[in-house]
C-alpha positions, 0 to 999 in steps of 0.5 A: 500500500502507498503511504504519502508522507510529510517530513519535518526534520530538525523537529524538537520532537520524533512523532509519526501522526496520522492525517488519514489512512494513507497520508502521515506528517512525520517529524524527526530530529535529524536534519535533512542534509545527506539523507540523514532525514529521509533515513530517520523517517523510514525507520520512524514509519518501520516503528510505528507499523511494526515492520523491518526498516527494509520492508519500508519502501522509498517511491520517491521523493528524495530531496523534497518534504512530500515523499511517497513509501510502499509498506506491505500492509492493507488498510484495515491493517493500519492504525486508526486515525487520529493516533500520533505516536511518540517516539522518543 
């Protein structure tokens, strides 16, 4: 299932929230230079679905704050909406 994602690097808290099934705001502390970012929110979305960070598919979206993922999970396999999960 594709997931479209929002990046907030720099952020002061890691949260994964949910804006509807299929659309997510990620934030995470590290800055978006070298793919420190894109890194820390594949392993934030493996966190919060209960996945392996190579289960995590990046689709694209590489240098901008919209990005699209691949994750092998159905709908009805999600969290329900309005849950925001703090990570650390």
């Amino acid at each position: 299932m594709k997931i479209f994602i929002t990046a907030k690097p720099k952020s002061k808290k890691a949260v994964v929230k949910m804006i509807s099934p299929t659309e997510y705001i990620v934030s995470v502390h590290e800055p978006a230079q070298q793919g420190k970012a894109n890194k820390a929110v594949i392993k934030a979305l493996a966190e919060h679905f209960h996945l392996r960070i190579s289960e995590v598919i990046f689709i694209s979206g590489e240098t901008i704050k919209k990005k699209v993922f691949e994750i092998p999970l159905e709908e009805d396999q999600l969290p329900q909406p309005n849950q925001t999960k703090l990570l650390f």
